[in-house]
Legacy VTK file of the C-alpha trace (Angstrom):
# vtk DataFile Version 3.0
C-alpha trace
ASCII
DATASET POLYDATA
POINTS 74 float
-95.660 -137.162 28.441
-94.617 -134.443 26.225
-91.248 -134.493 24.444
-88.350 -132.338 25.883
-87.990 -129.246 24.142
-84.513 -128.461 22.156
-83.732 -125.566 24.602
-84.036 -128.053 27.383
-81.141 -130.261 26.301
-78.575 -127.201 25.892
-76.277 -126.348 28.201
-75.105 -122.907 28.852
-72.068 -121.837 27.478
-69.882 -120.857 30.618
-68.451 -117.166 31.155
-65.418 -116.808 28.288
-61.774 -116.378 30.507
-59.539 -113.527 29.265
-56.400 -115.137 27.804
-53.991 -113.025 30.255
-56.102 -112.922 33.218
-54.308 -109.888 35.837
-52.316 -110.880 38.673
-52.164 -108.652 41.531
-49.200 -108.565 43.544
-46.486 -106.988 46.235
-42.989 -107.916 46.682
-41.401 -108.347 50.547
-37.739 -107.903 51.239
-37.656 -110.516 54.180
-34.399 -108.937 55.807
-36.489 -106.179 56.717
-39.603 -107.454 56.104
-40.748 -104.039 54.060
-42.704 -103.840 50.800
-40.352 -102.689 48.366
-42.958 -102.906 45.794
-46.206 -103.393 44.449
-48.232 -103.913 40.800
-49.330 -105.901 38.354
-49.049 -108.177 35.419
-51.130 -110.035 32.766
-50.203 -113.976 32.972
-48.160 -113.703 29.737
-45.610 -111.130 31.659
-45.777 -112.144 35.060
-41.941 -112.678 36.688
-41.709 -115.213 39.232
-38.101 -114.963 39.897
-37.368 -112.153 42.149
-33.656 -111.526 43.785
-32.676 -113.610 46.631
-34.468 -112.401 49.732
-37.123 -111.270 48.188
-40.511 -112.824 47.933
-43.606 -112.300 45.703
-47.407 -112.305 47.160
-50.236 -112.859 44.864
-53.189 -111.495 46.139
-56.753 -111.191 44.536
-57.549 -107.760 42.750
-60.029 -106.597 45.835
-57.352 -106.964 48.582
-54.384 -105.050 45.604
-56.939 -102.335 45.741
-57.425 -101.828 49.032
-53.573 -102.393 49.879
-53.495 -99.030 47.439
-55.601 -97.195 48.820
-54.023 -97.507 52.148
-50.842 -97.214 50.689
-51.816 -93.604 49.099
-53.335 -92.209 52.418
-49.809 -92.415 53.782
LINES 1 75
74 0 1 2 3 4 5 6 7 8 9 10 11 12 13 14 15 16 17 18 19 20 21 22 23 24 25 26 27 28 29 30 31 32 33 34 35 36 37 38 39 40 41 42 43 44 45 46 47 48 49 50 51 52 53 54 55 56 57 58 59 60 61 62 63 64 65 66 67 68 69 70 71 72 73
């Protein structure tokens, strides 16, 4: 049986991770349940805390766009 080649015994080196990866986001006023606004932030900038009664919703950056886009039509 042959030896294993070097190339064999390496292991890929996995995708590099941005060091502020995007969130995506829109913010609900749950008295009236209305968006009162939308954007987003790198990791680093990100607020969490919002004003009572209002509530932040991550969402991945495929539904954010879409949310836009139906946002704009209006």
């Amino acid at each position: 049986m042959p030896p294993a080649s070097d190339q064999a015994l390496e292991t890929p080196m996995p995708p590099k991770r941005d060091k502020y990866p995007t969130y995506y986001f829109v913010d609900i006023d749950l008295q009236s349940l209305q968006i009162i606004g939308w954007g987003s932030e790198t990791k680093d900038r990100v607020e969490v805390h919002l004003t009572s009664g209002y509530h932040r919703v991550f969402l991945t950056k495929g539904q954010y766009n879409k949310l836009v886009k139906q946002l704009q039509r209006r």
